[in-house]
C-alpha positions in Angstrom: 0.0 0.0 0.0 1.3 3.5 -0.6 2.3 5.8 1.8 0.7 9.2 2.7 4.2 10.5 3.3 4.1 13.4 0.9 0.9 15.1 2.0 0.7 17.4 4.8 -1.9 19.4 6.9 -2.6 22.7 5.0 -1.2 25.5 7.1 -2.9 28.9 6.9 -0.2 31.8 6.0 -1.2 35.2 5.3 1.4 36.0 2.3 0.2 33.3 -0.2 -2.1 33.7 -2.9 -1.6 30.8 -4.8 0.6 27.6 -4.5 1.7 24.8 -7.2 0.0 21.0 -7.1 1.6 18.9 -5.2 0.5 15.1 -5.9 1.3 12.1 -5.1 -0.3 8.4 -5.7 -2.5 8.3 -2.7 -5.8 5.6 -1.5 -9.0 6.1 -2.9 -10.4 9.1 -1.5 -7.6 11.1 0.1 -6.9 14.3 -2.2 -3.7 14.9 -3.8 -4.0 18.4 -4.1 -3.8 20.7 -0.5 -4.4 24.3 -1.7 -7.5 25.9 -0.6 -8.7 29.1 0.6 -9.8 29.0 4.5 -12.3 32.0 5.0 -11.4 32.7 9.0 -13.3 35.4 10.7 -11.5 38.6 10.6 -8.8 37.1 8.2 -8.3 35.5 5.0 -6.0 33.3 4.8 -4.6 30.8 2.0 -4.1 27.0 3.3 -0.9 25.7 1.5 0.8 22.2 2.1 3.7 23.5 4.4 5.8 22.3 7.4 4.1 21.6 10.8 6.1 24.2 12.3 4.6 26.9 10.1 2.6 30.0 12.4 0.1 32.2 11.7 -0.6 35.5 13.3 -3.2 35.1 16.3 -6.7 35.4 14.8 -9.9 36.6 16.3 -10.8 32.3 17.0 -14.4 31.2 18.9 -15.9 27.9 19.8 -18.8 28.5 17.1 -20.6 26.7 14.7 -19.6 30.2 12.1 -15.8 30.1 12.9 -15.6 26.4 12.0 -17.6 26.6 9.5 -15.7 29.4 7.7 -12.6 27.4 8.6 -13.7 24.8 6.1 -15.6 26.8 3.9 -13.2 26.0 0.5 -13.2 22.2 1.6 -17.2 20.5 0.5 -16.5 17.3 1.7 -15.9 18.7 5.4 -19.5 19.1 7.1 -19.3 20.9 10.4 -21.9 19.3 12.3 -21.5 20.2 16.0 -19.5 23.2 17.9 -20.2 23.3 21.6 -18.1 25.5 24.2 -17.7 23.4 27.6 -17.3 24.7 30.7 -15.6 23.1 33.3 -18.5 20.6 35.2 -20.9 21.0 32.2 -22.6 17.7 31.9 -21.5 15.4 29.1 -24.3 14.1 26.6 -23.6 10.9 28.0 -20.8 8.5 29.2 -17.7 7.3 27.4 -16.9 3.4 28.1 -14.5 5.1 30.5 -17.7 5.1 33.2 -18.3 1.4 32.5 -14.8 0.8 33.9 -14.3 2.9 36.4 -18.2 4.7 37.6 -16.6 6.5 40.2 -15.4 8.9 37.5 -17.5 12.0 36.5 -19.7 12.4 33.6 -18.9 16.3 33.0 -16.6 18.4 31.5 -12.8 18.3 33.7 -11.9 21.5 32.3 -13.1 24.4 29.5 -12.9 22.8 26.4 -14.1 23.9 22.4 -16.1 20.2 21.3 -15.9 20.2 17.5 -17.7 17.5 15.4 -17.1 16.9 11.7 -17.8 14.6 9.3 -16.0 14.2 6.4 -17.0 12.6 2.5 -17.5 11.0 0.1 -20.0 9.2 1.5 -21.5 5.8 0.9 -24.4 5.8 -0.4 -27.2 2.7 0.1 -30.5 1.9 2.2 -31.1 4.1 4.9 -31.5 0.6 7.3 -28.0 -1.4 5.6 -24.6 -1.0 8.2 -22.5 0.0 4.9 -24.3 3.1 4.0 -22.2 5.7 5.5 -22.2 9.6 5.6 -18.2 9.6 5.4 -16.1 9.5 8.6 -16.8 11.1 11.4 -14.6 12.8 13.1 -14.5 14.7 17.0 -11.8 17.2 18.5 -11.5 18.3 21.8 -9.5 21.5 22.4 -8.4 23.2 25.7 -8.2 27.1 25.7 -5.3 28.8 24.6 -4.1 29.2 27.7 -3.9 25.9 28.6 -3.0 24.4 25.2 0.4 22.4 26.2 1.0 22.4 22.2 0.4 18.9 21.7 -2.1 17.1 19.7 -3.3 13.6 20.9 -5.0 11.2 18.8 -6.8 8.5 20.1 -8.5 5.0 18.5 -11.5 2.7 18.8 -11.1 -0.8 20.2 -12.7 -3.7 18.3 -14.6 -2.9 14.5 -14.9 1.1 15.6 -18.1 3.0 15.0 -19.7 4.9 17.4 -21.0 8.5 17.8 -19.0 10.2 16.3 -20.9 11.4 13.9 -24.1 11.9 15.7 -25.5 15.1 16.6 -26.0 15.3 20.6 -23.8 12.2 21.4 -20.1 12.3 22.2 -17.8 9.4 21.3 -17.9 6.5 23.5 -13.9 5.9 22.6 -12.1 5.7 26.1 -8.4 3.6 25.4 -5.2 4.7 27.0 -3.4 2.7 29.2 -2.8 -1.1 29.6 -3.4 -1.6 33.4 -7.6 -1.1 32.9 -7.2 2.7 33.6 -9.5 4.5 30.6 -9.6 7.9 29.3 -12.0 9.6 27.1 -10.8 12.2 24.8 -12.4 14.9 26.7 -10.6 13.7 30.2 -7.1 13.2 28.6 -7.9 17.2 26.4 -9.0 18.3 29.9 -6.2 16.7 32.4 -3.2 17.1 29.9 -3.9 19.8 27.9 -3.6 18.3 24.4 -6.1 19.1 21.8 -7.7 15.3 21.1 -9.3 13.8 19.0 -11.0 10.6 18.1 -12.5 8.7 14.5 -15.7 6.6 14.3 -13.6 5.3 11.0 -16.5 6.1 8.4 -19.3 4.0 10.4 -21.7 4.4 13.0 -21.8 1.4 14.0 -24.4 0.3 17.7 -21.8 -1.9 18.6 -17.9 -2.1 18.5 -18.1 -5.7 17.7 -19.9 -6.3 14.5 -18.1 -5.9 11.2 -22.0 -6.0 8.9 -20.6 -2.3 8.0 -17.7 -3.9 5.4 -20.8 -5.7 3.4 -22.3 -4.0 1.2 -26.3 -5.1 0.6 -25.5 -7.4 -2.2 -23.2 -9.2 -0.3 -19.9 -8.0 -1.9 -17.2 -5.9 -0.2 -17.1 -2.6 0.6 -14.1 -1.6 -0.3 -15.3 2.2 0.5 -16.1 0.8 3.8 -12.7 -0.7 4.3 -10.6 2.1 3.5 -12.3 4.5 5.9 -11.9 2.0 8.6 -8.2 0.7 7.4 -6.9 3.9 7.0 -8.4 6.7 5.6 -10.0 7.4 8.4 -7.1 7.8 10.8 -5.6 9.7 8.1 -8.7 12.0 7.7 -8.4 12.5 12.0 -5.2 13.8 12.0 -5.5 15.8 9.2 -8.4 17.7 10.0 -7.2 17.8 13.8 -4.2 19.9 12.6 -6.4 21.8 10.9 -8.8 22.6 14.0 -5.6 23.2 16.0 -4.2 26.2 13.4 -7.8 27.7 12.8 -8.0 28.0 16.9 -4.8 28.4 18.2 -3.3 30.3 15.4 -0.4 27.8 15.7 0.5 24.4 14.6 0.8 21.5 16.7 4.1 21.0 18.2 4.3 17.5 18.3 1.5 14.8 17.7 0.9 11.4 19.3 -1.1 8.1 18.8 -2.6 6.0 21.4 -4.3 3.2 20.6 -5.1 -0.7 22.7 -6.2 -4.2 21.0 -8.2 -2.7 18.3 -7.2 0.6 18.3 -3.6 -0.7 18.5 -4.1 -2.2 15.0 -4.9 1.5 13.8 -1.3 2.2 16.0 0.3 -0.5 13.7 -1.5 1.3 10.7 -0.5 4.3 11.3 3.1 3.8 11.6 3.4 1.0 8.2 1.2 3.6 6.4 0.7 7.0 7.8 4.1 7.6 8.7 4.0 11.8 8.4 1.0 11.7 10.8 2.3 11.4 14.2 5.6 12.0 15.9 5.3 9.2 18.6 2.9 6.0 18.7 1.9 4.0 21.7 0.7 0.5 20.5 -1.0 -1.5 23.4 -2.2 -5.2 23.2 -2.0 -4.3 19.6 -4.4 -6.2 17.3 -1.8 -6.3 14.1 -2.2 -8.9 11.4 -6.0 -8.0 12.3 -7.6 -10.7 9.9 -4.8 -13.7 10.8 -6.0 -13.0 14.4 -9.5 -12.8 14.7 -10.2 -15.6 11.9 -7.5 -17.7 14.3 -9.8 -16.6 17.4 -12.2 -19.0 15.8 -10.1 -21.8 16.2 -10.6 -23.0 19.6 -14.2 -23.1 19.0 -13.4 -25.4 16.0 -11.5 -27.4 18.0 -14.0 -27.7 20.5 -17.1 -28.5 18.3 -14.9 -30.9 15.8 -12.9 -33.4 18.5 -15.4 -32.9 21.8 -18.9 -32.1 20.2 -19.0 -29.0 22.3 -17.4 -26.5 24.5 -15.0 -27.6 27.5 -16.6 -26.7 30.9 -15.1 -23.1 32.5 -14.0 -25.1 35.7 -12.5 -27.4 33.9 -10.6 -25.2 31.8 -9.6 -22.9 35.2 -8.3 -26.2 36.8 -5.7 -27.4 34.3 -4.9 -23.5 33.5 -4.3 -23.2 37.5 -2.1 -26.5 37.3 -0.1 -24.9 34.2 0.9 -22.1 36.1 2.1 -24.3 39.4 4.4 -26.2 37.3 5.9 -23.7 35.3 5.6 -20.4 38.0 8.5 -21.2 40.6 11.4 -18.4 40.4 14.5 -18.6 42.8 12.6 -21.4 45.2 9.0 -19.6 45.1 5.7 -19.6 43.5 4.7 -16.4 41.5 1.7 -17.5 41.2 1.9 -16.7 37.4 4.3 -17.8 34.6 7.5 -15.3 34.1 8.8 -16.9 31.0 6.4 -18.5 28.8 8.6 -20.2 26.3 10.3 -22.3 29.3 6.9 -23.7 30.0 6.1 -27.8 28.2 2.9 -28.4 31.0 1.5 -31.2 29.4 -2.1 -31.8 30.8 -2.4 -35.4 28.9 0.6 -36.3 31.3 -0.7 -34.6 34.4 -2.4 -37.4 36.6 -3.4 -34.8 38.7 -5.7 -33.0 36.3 -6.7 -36.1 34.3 -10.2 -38.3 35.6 -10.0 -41.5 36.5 -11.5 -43.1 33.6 -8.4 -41.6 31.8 -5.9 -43.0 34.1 -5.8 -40.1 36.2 -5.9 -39.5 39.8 -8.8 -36.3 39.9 -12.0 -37.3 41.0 -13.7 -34.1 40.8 -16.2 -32.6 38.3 -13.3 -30.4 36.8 -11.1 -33.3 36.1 -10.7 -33.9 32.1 -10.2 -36.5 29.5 -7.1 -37.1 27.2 -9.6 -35.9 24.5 -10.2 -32.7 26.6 -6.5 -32.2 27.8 -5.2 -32.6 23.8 -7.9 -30.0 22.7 -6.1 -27.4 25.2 -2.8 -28.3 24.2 -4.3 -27.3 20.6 -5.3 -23.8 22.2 -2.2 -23.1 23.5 -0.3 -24.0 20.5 -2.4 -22.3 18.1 -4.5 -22.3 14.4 -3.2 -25.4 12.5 -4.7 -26.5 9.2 -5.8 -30.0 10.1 -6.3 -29.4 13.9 -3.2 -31.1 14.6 -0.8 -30.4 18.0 2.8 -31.7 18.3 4.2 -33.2 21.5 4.5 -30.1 24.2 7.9 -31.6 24.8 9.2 -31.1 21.3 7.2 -27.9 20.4 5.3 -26.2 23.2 4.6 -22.9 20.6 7.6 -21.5 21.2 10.0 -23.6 19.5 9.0 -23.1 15.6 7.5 -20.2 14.1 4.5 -20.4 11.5 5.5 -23.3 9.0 4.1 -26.2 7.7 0.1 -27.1 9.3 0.6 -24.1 11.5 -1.4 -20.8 10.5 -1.4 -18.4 13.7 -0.3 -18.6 17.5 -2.0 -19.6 20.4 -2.8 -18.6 24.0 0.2 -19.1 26.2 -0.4 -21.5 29.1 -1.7 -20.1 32.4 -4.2 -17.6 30.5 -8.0 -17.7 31.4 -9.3 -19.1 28.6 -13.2 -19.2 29.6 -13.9 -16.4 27.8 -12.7 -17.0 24.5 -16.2 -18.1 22.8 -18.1 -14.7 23.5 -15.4 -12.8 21.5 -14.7 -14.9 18.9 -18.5 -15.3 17.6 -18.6 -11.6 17.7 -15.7 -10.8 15.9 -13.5 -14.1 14.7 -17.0 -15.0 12.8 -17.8 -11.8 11.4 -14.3 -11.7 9.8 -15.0 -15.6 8.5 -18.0 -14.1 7.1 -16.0 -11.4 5.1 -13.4 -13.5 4.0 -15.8 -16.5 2.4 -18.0 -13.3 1.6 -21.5 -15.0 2.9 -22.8 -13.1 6.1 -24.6 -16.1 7.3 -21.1 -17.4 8.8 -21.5 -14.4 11.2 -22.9 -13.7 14.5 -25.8 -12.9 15.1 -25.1 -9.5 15.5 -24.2 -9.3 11.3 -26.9 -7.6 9.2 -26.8 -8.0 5.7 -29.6 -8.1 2.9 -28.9 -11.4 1.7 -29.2 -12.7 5.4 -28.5 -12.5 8.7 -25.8 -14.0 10.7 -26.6 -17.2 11.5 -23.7 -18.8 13.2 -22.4 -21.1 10.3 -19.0 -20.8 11.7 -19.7 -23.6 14.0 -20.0 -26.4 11.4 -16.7 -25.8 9.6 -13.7 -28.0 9.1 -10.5 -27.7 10.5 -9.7 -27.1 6.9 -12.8 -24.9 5.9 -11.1 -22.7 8.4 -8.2 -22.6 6.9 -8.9 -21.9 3.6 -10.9 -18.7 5.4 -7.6 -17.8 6.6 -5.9 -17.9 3.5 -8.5 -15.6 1.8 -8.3 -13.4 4.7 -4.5 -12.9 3.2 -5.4 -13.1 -0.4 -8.1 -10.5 0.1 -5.3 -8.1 1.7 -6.0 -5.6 -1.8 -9.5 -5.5 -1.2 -9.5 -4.9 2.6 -7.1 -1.9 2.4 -4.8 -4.1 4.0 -6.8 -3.9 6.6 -4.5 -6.2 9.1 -1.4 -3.8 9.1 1.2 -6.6 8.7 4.0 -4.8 7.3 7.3 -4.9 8.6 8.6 -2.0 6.9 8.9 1.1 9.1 11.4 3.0 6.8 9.5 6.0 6.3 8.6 6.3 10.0 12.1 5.7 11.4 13.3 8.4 8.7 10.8 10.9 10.2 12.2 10.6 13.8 8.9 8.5 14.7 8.8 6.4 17.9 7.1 3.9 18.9 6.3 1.5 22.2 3.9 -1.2 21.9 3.2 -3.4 24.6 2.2 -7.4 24.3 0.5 -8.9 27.7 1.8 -12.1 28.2 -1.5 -14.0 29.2 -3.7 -12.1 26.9 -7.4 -13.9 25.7 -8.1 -12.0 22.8 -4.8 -11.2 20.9 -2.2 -13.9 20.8 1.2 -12.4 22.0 3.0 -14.8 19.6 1.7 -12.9 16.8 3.4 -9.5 18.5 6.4 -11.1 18.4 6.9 -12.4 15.4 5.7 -9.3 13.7 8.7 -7.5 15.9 11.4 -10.1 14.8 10.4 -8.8 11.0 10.8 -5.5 11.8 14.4 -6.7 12.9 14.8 -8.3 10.1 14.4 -5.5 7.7 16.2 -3.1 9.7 19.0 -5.4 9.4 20.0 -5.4 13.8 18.5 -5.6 17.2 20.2 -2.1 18.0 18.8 -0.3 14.5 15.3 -1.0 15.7 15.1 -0.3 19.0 16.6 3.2 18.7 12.8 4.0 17.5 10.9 1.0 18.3 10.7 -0.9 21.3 8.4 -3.7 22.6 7.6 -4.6 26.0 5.9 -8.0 26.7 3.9 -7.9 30.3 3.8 -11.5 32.0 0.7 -12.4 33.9 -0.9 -8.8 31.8 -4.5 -9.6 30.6 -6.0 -7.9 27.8 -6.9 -4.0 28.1 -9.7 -4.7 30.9 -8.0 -6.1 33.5 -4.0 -6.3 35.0 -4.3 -10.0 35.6 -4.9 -12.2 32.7 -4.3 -15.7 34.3 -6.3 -18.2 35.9 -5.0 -17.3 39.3 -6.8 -14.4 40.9 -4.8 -14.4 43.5 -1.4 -14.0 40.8 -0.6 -10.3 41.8 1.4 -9.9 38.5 3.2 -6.6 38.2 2.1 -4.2 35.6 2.8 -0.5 33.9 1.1 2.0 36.2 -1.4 4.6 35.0 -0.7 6.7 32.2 3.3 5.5 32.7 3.9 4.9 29.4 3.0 8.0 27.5 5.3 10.3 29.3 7.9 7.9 28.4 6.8 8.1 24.9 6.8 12.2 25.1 10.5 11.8 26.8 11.9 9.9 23.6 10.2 12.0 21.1 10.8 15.6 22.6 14.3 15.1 24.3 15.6 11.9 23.0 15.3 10.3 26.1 15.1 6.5 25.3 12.4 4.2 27.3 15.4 3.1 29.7 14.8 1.3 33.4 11.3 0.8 33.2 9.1 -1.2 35.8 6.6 -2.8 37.0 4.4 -2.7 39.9 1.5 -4.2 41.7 -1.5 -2.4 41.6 -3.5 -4.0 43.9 -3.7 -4.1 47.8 -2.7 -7.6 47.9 0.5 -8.5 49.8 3.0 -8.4 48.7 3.7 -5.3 46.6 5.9 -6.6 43.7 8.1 -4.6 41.7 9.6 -6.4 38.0 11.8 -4.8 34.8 10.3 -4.5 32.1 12.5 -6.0 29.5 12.7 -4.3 25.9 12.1 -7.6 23.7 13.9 -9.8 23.0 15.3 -9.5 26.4 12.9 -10.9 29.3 13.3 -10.3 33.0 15.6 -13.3 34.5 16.2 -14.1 38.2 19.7 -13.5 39.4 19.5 -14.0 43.2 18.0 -11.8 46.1 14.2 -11.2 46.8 11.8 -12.6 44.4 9.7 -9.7 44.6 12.1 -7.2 44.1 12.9 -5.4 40.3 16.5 -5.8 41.8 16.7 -9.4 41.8 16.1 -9.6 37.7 17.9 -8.5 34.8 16.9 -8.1 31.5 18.4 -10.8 29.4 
């Protein structure tokens, strides 16, 4: 896919009448061309393609529906839709996910803040009723006053398929992502506590629900590419874009410096935006990152498969909690102690068809409760924890327990890595896994039952494929890469974003249910690759992998509640980010903490990949009794 290096924000200057064509072989739907005439209140000014450092003299700017309107008056595909001037403890139109997380938090306005809402074309035209008819993407910014502008500009994604509110009059967005310990932030919070103008992207849909992809079908049943390259890309593109814009119209001043924060699904656009976008942002924080997005989700299917194809149906939770619990006992003692969760995951061959302990009676085991399992059960988690293979096969945890080959042969995608709670796989992967087999094969009925389409419903056909029939959905999930806007931001090459002074952190929790960790790494070892050395990539990307982390709701992914896994604090990781980018200050000596009350507080290094915190003597509890090797 080409890159959007070559076009920039227009930047208002008051000495420029006219300016030459700049183009440049750009996706459907982004212009090639950024001359236009912006008539501001007070002042004319001509909008040229310049440098992000460019400055305009201070203009006469209000939080009005006139100002931002005029500010776009040139431009007909930008509709202003919604200007509203906060004050500090205004009530919100309602609550970002943030509240569902955390209701202690207020649903109100943290500080005075301008509330712009855009949306920008084409559009997509269809039925009124079908998910893929689309005004174009919407589009809200949150800016503080002038005076307490800290000159930065934060964009923020949308877990899961997107959507949202963002384009509907008297709603805010319901986005709320930021750090990977279950804190949340909603753009107005982080524009309000930090100061940055923000801004978030419903990603050209409006969709009721973050977890149905029915938007990237068009009524006929055939792909809507349209719909795809808003949500892929365009979209984030359009954000930042038009943010700058916002931020010049109101501050009279460009942005600074620019960041990205983004978690599972959002961290895909994270991953996007530095393969593709690489001129949009400065610095990119990637958490739980949902890369190689169709690989993934069709892969989430597969335990599923392996549960309706070798047991007739799902494995009982209790079951599943017991021989995840006895995982972690065998594989969690460090310097003479239980963690109570695993600290290095590829040291780990637990082998539940050879644990007595785990196995029932009638299968020559020695557990005599209603959790115990059969060889048939215990071999379809060993298939979990290995991962997506073509014909359902597992090797021998002794010879390959995940971690010993990479993706060859049978094997398609990665597993869950022993230890993780695994109950709760099913409910996302028939909301998303089977949308995405759905797209692939192109018939909605393989969906959910959340997928609307014209030609029918979802209707849950997912559950009768093949080992195989899955497979061949993976490999046009890959083969449909042109189509989908290369929609699962796979690309290794981060050329154009090194050579920008970009950054990047992206974190990978260890004992994560939704997005296989195995996948994060492999996709770093190809960045390696192309750069040519371990020390050439990590002077602008670095990846840190969290053991015992869960995905973005929760710090403790395994099957031990009572784990007390260390994890990035709150909101740690973007001052780090700011650090690197502004002063060059590399990610060095970071750590990580308990959060919770439970004794004992635990403090752990976190390791820039490929190095991984190993015991050296002392306190296990103690960041000073690891190093990073």
């Amino acid at each position: 896919m080409p890159r959007l290096s070559d076009e920039r924000d227009a930047t208002p200057r008051r000495d420029a009448v006219s300016c030459p064509q700049r183009t440049t072989n750009f996706p459907k739907g982004i212009s090639s061309t950024r001359c236009a005439v912006l008539a501001l209140p007070l002042l004319a000014l001509s909008a040229c393609g310049g440098d992000d450092s460019d400055t305009v003299a201070p203009i006469a700017a209000a939080c009005s529906q006139a100002f931002f309107t005029a500010t776009w008056a040139a431009d007909p595909s930008v509709s202003v839709l919604e200007v509203k001037d906060y004050k500090a403890g205004d009530a919100l139109p309602n609550a970002a996910a943030e509240v569902a997380f955390n209701p202690t938090l207020s649903q109100t306005a943290v500080a005075d803040l301008c509330f712009v809402k855009l949306v920008v074309g084409p559009a997509h035209a269809g039925p009124a009723d079908a998910p893929s008819t689309s005004a174009g993407v919407g589009i809200e910014i949150w800016l503080p006053t002038k005076e307490h502008w800290n000159g930065r500009f934060h964009g923020m994604g949308s877990g899961n398929w997107g959507g949202g509110n963002d384009s509907l009059v008297g709603k805010i967005s319901e986005t709320a992502t930021e750090a990977a310990d279950g804190t949340f932030r909603s753009a107005p919070r982080v524009a309000g506590q930090d100061g940055s103008a923000t801004s978030t992207t419903d990603k050209g849909h409006t969709g009721a629900t973050h977890l149905s992809g029915a938007f990237l079908m068009n009524p006929d049943g055939s792909i809507n590419t349209t719909g795809w390259e808003n949500w892929s890309t365009r979209g984030l593109h359009l954000q930042a874009v038009r943010t700058k814009e916002a931020i010049k119209a109101y501050y009279g001043s460009a942005q600074k410096y620019s960041y990205f924060s983004g978690t599972s699904g959002s961290g895909r656009d994270a991953m996007a935006i530095v393969q593709y976008l690489p001129e949009d942002y400065d610095g990119v924080l990637a958490q739980m990152a949902g890369g190689n997005w169709t690989k993934w989700t069709t892969a989430w299917l597969y335990p599923q498969i392996v549960y309706q194809r070798d047991l007739g149906g799902p494995i009982a939770a209790g079951k599943l909690t017991s021989v995840s619990k006895a995982a972690i006992a065998a594989c969690d003692v460090v310097g003479g102690q239980h963690l109570g969760y695993i600290l290095d995951q590829s040291a780990c061959r637990y082998d539940p068809t050879k644990d007595a302990s785990v196995l029932c009676a009638a299968d020559g085991g020695s557990n005599g409760t209603s959790d115990c399992v059969s060889q048939a059960e215990a071999r379809a988690i060993n298939k979990v924890w290995y991962g997506m293979t073509a014909d359902g096969s597992v090797p021998d945890p002794a010879v390959d327990n995940g971690f010993d080959t990479g993706l060859a042969g049978v094997r398609k995608w990665y597993g869950f890595n022993r230890g993780t709670d695994i109950t709760g796989i099913g409910f996302g992967a028939s909301l998303i896994g089977a949308d995405m087999v759905a797209l692939e094969l192109q018939n909605s009925q393989f969906a959910g039952p959340t997928f609307k389409n014209a030609t029918g419903n979802g209707a849950e056909l997912w559950k009768s494929m093949s080992y195989a029939e899955l497979a061949n959905a993976f490999d046009l999930g890959v083969a449909l890469q042109p189509q989908f806007a290369n929609a699962s931001a796979g690309s290794p090459d981060l050329s154009a974003f090194k050579a920008r002074g970009g950054k990047l952190i992206h974190t990978s929790a260890m004992n994560d249910s939704a997005i296989m960790p195995g996948g994060q790494d492999e996709y770093y070892r190809q960045v390696e690759s192309m750069q040519g050395s371990l020390g050439a990539t990590q002077t602008f990307y670095r990846l840190y992998q969290v053991p015992g982390q869960g995905h973005a709701y929760g710090s403790n992914g395994t099957a031990n509640p009572d784990a007390n896994n260390p994890v990035f604090g709150p909101g740690e990781l973007m001052p780090r980010l700011i650090a690197w980018v502004e002063n060059g200050t590399a990610p060095e000596g970071l750590q990580l903490r308990t959060t919770s009350t439970t004794a004992p507080v635990r403090t752990m290094p976190a390791c820039a990949y490929p190095a991984k915190p190993t015991y050296v003597g002392g306190d296990v509890n103690t960041a000073s009794s690891y190093a990073c090797r």
